[in-house]
C-alpha positions, 0 to 999 in steps of 0.5 A: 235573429237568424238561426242559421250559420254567420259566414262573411261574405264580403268578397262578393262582387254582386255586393259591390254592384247594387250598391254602385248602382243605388249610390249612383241614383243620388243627386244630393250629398250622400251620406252612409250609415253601414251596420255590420261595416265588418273590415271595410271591403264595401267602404273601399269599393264603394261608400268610400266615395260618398260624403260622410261615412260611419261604420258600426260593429262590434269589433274595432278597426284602425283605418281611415273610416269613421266607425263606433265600436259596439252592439251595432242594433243598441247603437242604432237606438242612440245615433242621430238618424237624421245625419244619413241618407243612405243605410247599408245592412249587411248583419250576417243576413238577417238584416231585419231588427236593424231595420226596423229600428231605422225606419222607427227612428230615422228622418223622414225629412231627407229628399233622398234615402237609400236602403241596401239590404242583405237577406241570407234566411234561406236556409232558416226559412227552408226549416220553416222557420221565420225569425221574429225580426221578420214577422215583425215587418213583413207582417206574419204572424207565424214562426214556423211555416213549412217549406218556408223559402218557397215564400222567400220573394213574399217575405221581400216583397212585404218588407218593401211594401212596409219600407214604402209606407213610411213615405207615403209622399215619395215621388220616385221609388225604386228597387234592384234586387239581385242574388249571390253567386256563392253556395250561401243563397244571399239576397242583395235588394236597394230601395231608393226613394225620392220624396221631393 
């Protein structure tokens, strides 16, 4: 869990672009599981024209989108993983105990998979402080480290190594990372994987 202030960011363009960008690299049927969907801006830019799309948050929305109402992280421990190819976590920027329930849980029988993670720790890491989620998969076993943020592409860098080693038969692996324009420093990162 982050410790830092939630503020929604939707309206970013940025945001729209690396998942353009990621949805463009697949060649079979796309199919999206977005937690934290919020009010569906990223489903009308973008995931609207994939093959199948369900939204989980915590709020209930009366749309044309396929969304569960719910605790997005206990509903991920009970969705069928194997039905989605492409996951978009965007939890208030601290994306990481919701991926790794996805990456503990989910099919690694798709031909195609699709991560696109949005990581708002840097005001948490410039408290020397790294939440639990994140220790967790990147590997670190400190709560607390000064000047934390200056390890922010470190704490990256790890999380993708970890996604990695979960297809270790991938043939195609690729990243795009950007950051947001807004004063909140938001980290935008896609990982695309090909296994066969």
């Amino acid at each position: 869990m982050a410790y830092g202030i939630m503020t929604n960011n939707g309206k970013n363009k940025t945001k729209v672009i690396i998942r353009q960008n990621l949805l463009n690299l697949f060649n079979t049927e796309t199919n999206v599981l977005d937690v934290f969907c919020g009010d569906g801006e990223m489903y009308k830019k973008v995931w609207k024209n994939t093959n199948k799309y369900i939204g989980i948050d915590k709020i209930s929305f009366s749309d044309e989108r396929d969304t569960v109402m719910g605790d997005s992280l206990k509903v991920l421990e009970t969705i069928e993983m194997s039905n989605f190819n492409i996951f978009d976590i965007d939890a208030y920027g601290s994306p990481y105990a919701a991926l790794e329930i996805i990456l503990r849980r989910m099919s690694k029988k798709q031909k195609e998979i699709g991560f696109c993670i949005t990581d708002g720790l840097d005001m948490d890491l410039k408290m020397g402080k790294i939440c639990g989620d994140l220790q967790k998969l990147s590997g670190i076993k400190r709560a607390k480290i000064k000047k934390a943020n200056r390890m922010h592409d470190y704490f990256i860098g790890k999380v993708i190594l970890k996604i990695k080693e979960c297809f270790p038969d991938s043939k195609e692996f690729k990243i795009e990372r950007t950051k947001g324009v807004s004063g909140v420093k938001m980290e935008y990162y896609t990982v695309y994987i090909k296994v066969i």
